[in-house]
OpenMM code with the backbone's topology and positions (N, CA, C; nanometers):
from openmm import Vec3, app, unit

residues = "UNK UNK UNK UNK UNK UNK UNK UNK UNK UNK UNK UNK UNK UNK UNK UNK UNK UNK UNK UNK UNK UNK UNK UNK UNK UNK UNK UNK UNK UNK UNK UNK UNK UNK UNK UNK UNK UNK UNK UNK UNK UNK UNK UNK UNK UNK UNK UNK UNK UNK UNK UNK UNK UNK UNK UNK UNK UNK UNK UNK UNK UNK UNK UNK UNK UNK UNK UNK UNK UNK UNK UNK UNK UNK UNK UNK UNK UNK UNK UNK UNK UNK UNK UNK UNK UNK UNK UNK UNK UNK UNK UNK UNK UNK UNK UNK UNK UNK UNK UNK UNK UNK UNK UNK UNK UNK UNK UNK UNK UNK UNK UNK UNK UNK UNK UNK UNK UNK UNK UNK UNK UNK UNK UNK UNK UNK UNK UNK UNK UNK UNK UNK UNK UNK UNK UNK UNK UNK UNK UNK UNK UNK UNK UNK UNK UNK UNK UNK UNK UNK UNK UNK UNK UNK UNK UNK UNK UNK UNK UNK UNK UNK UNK UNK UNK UNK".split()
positions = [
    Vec3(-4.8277, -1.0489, -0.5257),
    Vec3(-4.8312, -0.9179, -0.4650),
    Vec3(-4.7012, -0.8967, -0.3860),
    Vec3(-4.6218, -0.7982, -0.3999),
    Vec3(-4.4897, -0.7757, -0.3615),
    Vec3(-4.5159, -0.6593, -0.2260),
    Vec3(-4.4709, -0.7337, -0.0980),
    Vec3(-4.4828, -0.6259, 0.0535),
    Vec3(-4.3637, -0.6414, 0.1357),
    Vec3(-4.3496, -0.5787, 0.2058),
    Vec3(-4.2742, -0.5762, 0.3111),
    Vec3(-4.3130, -0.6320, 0.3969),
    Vec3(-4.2067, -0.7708, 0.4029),
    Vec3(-4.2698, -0.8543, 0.5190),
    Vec3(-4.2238, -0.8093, 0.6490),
    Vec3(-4.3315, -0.8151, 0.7734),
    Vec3(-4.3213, -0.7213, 0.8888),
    Vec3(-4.1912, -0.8139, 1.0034),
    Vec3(-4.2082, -0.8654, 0.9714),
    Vec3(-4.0394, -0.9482, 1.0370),
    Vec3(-3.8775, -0.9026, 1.0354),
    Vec3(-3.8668, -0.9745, 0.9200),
    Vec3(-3.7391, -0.9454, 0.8469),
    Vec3(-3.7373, -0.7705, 0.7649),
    Vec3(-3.8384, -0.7412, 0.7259),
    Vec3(-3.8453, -0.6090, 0.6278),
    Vec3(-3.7675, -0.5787, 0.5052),
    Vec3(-3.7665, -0.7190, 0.4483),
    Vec3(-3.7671, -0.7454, 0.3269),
    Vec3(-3.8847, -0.6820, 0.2169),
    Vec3(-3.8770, -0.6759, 0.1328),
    Vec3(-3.9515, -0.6159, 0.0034),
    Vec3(-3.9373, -0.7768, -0.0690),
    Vec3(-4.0834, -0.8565, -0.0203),
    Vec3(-4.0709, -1.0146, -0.0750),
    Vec3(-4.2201, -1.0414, -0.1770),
    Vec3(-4.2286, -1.1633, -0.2211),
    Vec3(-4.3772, -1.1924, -0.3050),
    Vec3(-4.3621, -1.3509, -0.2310),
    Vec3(-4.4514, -1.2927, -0.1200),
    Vec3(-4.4763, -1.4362, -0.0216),
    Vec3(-4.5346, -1.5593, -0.0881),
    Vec3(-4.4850, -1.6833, -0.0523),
    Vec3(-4.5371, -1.8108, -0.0895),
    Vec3(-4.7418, -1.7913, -0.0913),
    Vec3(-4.7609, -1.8656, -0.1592),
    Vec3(-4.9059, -1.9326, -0.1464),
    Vec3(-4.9973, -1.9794, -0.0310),
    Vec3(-4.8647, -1.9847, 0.0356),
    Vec3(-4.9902, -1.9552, 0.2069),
    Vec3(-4.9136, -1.9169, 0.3403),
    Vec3(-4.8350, -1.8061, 0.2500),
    Vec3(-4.8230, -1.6531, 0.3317),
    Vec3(-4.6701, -1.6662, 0.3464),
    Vec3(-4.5644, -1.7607, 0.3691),
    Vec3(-4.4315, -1.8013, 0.4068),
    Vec3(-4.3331, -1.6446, 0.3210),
    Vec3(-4.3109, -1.5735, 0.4314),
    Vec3(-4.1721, -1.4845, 0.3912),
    Vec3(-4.0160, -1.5698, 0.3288),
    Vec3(-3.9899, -1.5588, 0.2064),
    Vec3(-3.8920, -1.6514, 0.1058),
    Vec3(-3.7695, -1.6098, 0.2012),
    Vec3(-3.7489, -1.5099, 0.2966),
    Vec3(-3.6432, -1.4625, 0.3186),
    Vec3(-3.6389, -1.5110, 0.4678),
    Vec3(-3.7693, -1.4785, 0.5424),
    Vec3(-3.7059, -1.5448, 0.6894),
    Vec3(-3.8192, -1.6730, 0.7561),
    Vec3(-3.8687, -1.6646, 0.6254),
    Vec3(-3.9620, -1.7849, 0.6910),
    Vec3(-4.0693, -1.8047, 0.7313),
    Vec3(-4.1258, -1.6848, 0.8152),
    Vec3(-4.2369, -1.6322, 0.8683),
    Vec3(-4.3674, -1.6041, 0.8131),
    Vec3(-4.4261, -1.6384, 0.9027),
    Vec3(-4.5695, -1.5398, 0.7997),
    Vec3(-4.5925, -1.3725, 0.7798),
    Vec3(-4.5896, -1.3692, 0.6425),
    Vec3(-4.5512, -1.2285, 0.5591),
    Vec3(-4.6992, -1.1533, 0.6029),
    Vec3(-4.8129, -1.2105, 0.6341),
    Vec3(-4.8939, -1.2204, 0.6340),
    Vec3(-4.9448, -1.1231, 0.7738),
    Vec3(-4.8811, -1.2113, 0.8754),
    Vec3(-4.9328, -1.1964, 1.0392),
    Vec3(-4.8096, -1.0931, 1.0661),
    Vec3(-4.8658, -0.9290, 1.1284),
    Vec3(-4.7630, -0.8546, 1.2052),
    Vec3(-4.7648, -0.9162, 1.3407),
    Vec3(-4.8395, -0.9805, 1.4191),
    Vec3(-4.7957, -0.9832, 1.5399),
    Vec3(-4.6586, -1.0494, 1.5697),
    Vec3(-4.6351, -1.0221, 1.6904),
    Vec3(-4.4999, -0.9707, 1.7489),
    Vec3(-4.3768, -0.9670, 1.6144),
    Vec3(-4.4156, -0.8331, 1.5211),
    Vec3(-4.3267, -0.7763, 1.4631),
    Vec3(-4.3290, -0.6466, 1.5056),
    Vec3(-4.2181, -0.5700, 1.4573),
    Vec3(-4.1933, -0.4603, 1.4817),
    Vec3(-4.1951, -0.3856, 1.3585),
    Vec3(-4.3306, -0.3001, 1.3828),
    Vec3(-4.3987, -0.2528, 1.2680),
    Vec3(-4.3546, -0.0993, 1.2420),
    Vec3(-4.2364, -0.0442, 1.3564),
    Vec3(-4.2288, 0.0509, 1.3730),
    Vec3(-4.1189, 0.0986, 1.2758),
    Vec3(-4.0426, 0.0079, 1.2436),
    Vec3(-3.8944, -0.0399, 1.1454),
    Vec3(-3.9155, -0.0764, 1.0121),
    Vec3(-3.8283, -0.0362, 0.9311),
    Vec3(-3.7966, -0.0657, 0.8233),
    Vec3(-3.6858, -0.0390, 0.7342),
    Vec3(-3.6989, -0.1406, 0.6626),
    Vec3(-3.5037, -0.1274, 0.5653),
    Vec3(-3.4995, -0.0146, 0.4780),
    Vec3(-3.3816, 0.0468, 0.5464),
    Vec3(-3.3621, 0.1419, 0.4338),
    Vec3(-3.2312, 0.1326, 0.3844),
    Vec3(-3.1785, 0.1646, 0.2571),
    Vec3(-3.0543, 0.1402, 0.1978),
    Vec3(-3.0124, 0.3364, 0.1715),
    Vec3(-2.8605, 0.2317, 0.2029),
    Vec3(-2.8175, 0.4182, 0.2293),
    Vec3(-2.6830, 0.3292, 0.1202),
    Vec3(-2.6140, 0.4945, 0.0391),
    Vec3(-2.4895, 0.5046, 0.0455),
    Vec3(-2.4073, 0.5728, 0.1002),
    Vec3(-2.3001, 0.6248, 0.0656),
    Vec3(-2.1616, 0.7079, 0.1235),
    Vec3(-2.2058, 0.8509, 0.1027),
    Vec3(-2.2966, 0.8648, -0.0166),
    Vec3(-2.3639, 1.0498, -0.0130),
    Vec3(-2.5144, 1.0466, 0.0644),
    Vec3(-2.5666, 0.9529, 0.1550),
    Vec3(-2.7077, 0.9639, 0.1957),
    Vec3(-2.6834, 1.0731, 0.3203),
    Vec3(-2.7530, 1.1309, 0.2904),
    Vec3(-2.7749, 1.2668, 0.4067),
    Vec3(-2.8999, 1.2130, 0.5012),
    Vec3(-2.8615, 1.2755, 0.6170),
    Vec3(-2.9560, 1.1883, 0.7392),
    Vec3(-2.9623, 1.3320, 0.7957),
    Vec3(-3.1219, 1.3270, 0.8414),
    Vec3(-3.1381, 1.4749, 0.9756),
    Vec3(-3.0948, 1.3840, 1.1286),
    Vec3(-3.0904, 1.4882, 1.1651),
    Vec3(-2.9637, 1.4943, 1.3279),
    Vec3(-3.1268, 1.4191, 1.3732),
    Vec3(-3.1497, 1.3175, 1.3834),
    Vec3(-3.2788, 1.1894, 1.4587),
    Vec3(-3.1826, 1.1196, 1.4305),
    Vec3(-3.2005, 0.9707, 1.5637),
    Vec3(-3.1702, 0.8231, 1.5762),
    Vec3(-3.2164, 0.7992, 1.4715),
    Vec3(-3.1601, 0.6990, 1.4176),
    Vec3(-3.2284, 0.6083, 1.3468),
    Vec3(-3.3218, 0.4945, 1.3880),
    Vec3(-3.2581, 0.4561, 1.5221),
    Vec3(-3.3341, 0.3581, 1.6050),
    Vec3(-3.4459, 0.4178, 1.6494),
    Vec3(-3.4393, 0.5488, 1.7579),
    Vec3(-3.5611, 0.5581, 1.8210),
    Vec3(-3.6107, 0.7320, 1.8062),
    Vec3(-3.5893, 0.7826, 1.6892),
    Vec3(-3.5986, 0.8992, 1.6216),
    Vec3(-3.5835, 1.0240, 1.7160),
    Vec3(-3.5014, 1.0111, 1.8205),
    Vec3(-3.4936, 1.0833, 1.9063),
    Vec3(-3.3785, 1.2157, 1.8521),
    Vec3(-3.4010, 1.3277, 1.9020),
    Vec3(-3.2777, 1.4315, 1.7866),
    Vec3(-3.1262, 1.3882, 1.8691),
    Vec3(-3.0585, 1.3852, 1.7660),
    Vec3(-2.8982, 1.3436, 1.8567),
    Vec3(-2.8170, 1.4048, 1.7330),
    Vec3(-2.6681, 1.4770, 1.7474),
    Vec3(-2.5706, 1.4603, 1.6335),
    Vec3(-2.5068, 1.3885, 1.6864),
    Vec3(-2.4834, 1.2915, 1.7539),
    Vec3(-2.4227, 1.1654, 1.7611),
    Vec3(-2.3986, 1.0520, 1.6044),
    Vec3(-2.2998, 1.0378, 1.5694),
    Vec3(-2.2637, 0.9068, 1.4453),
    Vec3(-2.1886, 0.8396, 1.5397),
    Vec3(-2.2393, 0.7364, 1.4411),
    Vec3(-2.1690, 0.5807, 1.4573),
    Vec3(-2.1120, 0.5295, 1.3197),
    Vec3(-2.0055, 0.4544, 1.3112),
    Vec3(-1.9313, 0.4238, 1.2010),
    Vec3(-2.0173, 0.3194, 1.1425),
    Vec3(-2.0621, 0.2485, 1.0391),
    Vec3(-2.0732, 0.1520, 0.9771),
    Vec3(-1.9917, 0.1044, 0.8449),
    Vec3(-1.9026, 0.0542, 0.8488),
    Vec3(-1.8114, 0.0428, 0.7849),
    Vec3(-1.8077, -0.1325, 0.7390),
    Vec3(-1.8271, -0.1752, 0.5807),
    Vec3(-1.8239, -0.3005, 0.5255),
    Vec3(-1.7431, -0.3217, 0.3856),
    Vec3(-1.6601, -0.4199, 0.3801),
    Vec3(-1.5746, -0.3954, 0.3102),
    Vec3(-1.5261, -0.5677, 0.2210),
    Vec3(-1.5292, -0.5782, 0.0712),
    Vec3(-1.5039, -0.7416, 0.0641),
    Vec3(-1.4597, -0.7628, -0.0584),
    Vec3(-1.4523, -0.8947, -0.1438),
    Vec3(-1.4626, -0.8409, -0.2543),
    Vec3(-1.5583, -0.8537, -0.3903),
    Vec3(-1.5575, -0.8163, -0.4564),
    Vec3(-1.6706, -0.7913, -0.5876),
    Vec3(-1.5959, -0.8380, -0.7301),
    Vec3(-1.6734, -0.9012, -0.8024),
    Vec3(-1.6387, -0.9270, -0.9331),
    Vec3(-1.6443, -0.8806, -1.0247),
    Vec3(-1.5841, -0.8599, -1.1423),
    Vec3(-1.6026, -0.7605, -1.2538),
    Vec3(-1.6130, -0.8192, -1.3844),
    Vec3(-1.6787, -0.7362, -1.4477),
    Vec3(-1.7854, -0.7844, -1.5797),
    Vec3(-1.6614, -0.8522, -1.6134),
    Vec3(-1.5536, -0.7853, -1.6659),
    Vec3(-1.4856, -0.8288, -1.7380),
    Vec3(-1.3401, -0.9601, -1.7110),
    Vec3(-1.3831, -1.0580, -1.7716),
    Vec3(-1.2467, -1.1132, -1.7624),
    Vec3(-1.1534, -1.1518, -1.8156),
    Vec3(-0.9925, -1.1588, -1.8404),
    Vec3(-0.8947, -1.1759, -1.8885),
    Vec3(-0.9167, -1.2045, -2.0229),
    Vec3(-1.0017, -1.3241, -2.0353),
    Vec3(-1.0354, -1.3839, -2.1589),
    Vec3(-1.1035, -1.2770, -2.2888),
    Vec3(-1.1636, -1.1733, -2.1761),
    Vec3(-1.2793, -1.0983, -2.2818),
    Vec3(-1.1262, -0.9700, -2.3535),
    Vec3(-1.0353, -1.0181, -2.2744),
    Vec3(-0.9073, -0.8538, -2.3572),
    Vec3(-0.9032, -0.9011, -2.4966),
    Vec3(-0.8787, -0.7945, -2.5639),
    Vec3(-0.8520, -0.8374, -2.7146),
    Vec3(-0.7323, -0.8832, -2.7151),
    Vec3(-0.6357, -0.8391, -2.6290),
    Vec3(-0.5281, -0.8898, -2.6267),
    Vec3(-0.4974, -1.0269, -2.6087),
    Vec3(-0.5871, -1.1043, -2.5674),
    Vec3(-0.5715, -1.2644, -2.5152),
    Vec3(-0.5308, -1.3492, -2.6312),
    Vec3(-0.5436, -1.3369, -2.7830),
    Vec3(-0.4954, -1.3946, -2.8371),
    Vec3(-0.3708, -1.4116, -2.8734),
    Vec3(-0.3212, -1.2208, -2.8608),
    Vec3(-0.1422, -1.2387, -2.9375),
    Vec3(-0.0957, -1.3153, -2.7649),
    Vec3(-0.1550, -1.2830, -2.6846),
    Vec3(-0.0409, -1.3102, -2.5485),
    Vec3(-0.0479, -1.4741, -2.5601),
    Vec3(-0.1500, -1.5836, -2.5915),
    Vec3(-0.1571, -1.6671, -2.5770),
    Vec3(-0.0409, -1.7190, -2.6748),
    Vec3(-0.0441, -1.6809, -2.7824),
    Vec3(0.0186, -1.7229, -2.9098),
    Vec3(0.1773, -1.7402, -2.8795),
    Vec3(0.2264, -1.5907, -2.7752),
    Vec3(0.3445, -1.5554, -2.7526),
    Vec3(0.3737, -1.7084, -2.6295),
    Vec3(0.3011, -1.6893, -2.6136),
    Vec3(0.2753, -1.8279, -2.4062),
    Vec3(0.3376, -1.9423, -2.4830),
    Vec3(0.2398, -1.9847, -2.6173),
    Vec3(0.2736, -2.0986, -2.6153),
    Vec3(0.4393, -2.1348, -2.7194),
    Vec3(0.4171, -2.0748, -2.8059),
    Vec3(0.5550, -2.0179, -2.9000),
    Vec3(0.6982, -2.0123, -2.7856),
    Vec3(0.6538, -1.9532, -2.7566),
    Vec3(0.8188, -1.9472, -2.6866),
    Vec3(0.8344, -2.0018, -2.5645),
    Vec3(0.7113, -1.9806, -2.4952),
    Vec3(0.7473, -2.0566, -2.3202),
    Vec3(0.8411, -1.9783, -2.1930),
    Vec3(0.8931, -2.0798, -2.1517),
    Vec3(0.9986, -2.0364, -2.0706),
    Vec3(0.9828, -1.8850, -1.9987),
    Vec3(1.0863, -1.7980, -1.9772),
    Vec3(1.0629, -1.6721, -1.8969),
    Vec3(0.9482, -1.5865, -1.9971),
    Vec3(0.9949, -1.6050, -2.1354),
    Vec3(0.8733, -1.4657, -2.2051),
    Vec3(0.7892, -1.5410, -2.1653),
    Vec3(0.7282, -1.6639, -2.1947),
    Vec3(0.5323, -1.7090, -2.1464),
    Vec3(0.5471, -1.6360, -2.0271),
    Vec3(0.5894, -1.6592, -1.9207),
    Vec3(0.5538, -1.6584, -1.7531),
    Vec3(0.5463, -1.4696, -1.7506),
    Vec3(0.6518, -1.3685, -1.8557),
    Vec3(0.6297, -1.2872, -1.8348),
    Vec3(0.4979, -1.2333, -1.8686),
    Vec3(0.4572, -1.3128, -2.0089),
    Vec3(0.3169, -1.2489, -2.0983),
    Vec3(0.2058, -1.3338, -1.9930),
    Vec3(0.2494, -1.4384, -1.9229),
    Vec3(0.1303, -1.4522, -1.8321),
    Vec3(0.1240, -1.3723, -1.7079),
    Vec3(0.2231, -1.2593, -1.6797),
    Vec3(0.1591, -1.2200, -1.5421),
    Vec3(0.1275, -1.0916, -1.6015),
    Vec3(0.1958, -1.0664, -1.6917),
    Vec3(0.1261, -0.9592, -1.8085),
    Vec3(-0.0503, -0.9140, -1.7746),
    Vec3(-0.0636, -1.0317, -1.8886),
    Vec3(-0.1575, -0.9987, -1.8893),
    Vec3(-0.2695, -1.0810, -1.8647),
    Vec3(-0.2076, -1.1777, -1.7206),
    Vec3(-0.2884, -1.2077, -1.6456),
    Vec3(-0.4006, -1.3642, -1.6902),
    Vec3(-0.3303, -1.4242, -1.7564),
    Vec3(-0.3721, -1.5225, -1.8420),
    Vec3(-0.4083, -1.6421, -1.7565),
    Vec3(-0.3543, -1.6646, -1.6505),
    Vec3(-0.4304, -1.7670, -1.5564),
    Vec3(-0.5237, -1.7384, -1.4386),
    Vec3(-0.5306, -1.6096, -1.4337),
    Vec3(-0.6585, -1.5685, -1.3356),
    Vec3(-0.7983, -1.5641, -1.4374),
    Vec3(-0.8163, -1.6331, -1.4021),
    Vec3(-1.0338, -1.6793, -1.4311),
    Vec3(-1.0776, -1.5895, -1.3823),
    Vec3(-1.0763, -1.5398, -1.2146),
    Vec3(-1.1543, -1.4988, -1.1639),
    Vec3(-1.1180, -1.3593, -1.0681),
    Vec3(-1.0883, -1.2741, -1.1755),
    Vec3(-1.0417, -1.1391, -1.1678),
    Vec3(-1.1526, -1.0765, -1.0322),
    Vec3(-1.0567, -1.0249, -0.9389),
    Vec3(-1.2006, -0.9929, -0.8213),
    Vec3(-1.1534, -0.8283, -0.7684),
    Vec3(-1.2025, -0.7339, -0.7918),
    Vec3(-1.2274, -0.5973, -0.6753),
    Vec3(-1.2232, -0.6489, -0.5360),
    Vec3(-1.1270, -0.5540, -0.4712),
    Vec3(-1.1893, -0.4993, -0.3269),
    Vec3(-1.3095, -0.4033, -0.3352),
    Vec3(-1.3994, -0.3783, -0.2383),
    Vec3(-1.4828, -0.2381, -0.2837),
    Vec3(-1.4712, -0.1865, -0.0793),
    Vec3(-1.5019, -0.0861, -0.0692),
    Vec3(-1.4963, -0.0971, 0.0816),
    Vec3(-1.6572, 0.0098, 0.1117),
    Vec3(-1.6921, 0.0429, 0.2181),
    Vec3(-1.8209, 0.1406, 0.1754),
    Vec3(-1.7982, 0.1837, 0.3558),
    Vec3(-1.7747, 0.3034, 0.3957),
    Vec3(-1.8117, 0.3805, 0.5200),
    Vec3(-1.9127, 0.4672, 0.5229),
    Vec3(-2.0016, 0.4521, 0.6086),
    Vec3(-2.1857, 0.5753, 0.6094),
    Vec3(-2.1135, 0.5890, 0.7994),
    Vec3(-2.1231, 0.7239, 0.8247),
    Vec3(-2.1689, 0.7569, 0.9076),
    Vec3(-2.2935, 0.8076, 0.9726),
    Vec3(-2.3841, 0.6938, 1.0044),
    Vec3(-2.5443, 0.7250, 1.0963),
    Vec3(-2.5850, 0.7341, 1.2324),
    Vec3(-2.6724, 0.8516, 1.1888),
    Vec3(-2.7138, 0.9249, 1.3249),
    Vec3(-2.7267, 0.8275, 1.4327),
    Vec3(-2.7285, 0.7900, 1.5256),
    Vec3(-2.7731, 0.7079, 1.6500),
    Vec3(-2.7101, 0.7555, 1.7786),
    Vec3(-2.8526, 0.8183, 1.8964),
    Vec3(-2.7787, 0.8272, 2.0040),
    Vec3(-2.7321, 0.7388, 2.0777),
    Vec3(-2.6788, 0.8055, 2.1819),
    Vec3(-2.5659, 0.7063, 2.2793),
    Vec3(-2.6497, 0.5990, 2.3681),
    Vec3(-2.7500, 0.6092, 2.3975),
    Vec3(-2.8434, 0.5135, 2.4465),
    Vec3(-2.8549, 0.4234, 2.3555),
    Vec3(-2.9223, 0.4300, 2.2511),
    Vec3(-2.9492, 0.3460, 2.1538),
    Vec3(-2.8240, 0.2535, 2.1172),
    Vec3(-2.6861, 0.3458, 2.0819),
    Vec3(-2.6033, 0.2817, 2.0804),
    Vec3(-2.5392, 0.1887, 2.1579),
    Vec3(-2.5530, 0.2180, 2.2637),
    Vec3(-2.4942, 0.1224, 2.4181),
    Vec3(-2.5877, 0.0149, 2.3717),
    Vec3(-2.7149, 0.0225, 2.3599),
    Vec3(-2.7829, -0.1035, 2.4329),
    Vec3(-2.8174, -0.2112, 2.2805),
    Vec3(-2.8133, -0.1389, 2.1431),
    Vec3(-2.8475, -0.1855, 1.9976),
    Vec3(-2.7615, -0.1253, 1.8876),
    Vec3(-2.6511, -0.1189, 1.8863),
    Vec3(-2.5441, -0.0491, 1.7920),
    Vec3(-2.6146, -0.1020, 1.6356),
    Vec3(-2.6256, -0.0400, 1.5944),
    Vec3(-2.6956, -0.0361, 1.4327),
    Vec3(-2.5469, -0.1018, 1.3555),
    Vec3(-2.6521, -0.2049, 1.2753),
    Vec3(-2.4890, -0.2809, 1.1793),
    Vec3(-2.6159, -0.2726, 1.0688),
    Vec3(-2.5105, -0.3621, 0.9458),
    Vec3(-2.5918, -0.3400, 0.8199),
    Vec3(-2.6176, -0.4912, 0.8234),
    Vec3(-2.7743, -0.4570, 0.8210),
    Vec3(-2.8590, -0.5667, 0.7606),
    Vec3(-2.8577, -0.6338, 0.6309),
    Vec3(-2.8078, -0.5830, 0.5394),
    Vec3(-2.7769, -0.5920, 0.3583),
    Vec3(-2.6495, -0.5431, 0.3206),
    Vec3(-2.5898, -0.5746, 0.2984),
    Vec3(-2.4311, -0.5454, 0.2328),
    Vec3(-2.4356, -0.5301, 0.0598),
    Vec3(-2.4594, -0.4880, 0.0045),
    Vec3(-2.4814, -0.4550, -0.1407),
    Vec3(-2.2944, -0.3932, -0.2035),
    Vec3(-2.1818, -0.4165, -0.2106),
    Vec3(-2.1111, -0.4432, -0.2379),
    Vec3(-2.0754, -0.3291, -0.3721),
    Vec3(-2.1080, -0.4501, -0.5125),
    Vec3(-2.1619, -0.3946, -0.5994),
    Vec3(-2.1918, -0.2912, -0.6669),
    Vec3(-2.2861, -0.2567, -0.6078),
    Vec3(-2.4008, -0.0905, -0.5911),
    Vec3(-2.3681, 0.0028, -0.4965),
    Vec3(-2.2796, -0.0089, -0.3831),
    Vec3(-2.2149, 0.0719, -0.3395),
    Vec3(-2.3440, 0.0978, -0.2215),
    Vec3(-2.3592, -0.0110, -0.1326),
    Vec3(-2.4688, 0.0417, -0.0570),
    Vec3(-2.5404, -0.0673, 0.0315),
    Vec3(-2.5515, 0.0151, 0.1819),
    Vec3(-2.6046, -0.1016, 0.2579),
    Vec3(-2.7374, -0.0896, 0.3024),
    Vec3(-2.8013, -0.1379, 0.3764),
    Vec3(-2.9668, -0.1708, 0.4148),
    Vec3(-2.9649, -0.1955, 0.5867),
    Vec3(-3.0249, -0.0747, 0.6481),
    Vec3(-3.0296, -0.0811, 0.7666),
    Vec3(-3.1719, -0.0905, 0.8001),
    Vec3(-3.1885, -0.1646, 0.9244),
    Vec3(-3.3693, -0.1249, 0.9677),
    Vec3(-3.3368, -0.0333, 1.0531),
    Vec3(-3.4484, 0.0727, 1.0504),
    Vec3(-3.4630, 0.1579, 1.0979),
    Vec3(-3.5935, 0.2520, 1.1804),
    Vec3(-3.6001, 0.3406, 1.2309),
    Vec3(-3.7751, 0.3670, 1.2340),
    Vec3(-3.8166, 0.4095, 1.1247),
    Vec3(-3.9171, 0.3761, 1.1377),
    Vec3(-4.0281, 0.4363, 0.9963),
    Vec3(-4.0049, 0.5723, 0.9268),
    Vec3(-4.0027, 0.6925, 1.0423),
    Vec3(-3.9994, 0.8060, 1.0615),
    Vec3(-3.8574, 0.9168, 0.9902),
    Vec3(-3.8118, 0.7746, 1.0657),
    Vec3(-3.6414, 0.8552, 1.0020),
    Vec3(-3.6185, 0.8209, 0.8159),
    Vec3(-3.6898, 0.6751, 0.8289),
    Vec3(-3.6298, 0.6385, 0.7248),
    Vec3(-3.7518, 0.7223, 0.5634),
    Vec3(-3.8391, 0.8089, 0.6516),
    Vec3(-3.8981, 0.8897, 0.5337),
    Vec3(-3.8463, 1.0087, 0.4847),
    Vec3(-3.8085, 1.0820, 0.6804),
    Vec3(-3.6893, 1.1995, 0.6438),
    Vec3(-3.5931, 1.1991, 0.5590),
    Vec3(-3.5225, 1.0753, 0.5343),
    Vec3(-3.4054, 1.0168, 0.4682),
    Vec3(-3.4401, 1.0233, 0.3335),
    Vec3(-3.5193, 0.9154, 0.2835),
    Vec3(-3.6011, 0.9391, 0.1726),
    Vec3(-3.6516, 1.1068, 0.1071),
    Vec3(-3.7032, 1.2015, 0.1890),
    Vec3(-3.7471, 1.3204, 0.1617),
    Vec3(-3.6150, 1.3993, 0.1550),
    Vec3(-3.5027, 1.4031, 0.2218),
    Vec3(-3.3976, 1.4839, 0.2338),
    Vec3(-3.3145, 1.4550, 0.1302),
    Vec3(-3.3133, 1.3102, 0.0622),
    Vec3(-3.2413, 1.2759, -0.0390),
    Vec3(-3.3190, 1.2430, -0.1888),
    Vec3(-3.4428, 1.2897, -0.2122),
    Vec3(-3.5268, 1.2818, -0.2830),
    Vec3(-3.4603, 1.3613, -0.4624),
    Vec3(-3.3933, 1.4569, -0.3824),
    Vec3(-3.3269, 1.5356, -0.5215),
    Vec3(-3.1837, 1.4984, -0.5717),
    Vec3(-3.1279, 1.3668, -0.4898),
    Vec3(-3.0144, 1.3581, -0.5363),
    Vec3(-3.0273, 1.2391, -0.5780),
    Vec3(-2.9725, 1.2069, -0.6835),
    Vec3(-2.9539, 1.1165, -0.7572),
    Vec3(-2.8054, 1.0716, -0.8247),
] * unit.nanometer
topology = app.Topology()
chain = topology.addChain("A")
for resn in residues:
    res = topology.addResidue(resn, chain)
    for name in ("N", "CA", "C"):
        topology.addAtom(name, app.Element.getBySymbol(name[0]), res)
C-alpha cells in the first residue's frame, strides 16, 4: 500500500512492520508529525496564490529558491554515428589530426554531463521567512523540478490553480 509517510512526506510502500524506506520512522504512527505539511513539487511555470506556503497566511512576499548542478544525458559520444570514421582517423594518423578529431568529437569523454539550473519564486511571508526560510526538500534536476513541504492548504490551491497546465 503506497502513503505518505507523516514524517518525512514522502509518497513510500512502508516495510512489513511499518519502517518509512526514506526516513526510518514509523509510516504508520502520526504522532509528533506534522500532519499539517506536505511535499509538493513545483517547477519554473507553477503558479502559487498570494498564501505562505508555510503558514497559509495571504502575503505577496517571494523568496528565491534557486538549485543548480549537473545532469547526464541519454546520449554518449560512443552512441554518434560519427564515432567510427573519427576513431579510424585517431588511430591512422595520430599526432595533431587524432588530438584534433578527439576534441572534435569528443572521443575521450565517457561521461558527457549538463549543467541544468532551476529558479521558483515562492510565496512566504516575512515572519515565516525570518524564523523557517523554505529550501527544497527534493532537487529533481532532470525533470526540471523541486519538492517543498508545505501546508496542506496551499499545496491544494497550487494543485487546483495549476490543474490546467500541463
Amino acid at each position: 500500500m503506497i502513503i505518505e509517510c507523516p514524517h518525512c512526506h514522502r509518497t513510500v510502500i512502508p516495510r512489513n512492520y511499518g519502517e518509512c524506506p526514506a526516513c526510518h520512522k514509523n509510516a504508520e504512527d502520526s504522532r509528533n508529525a506534522d500532519v499539517t505539511s506536505t511535499l509538493l513539487f513545483i517547477t519554473e511555470a507553477t503558479k502559487f496564490p498570494d498564501a505562505c506556503c508555510t503558514c497559509n497566511a495571504h502575503t505577496e512576499n517571494r523568496i528565491k529558491i534557486h538549485r543548480s548542478g549537473r545532469i547526464a544525458t541519454s546520449q554518449t559520444s560512443r552512441d554518434q554515428p560519427s564515432w567510427t570514421l573519427a576513431w579510424l582517423v585517431l588511430l591512422s594518423f595520430g599526432g595533431a589530426v587524432g588530438r584534433v578529431m578527439d576534441s572534435y568529437f569528443g572521443l575521450g569523454d565517457y561521461s558527457r554531463t549538463n549543467r541544468s539550473s532551476l529558479t521558483v519564486y515562492v510565496p512566504q511571508c516575512r515572519l515565516c521567512s525570518a524564523t523557517n526560510k523554505l529550501e527544497s526538500d527534493v532537487v529533481d534536476l532532470e525533470h526540471c523540478r523541486l519538492g517543498i513541504i508545505v501546508d496542506r492548504n496551499v499545496a491544494e490551491k497550487v494543485e487546483n490553480s495549476n490543474a490546467d497546465v500541463s
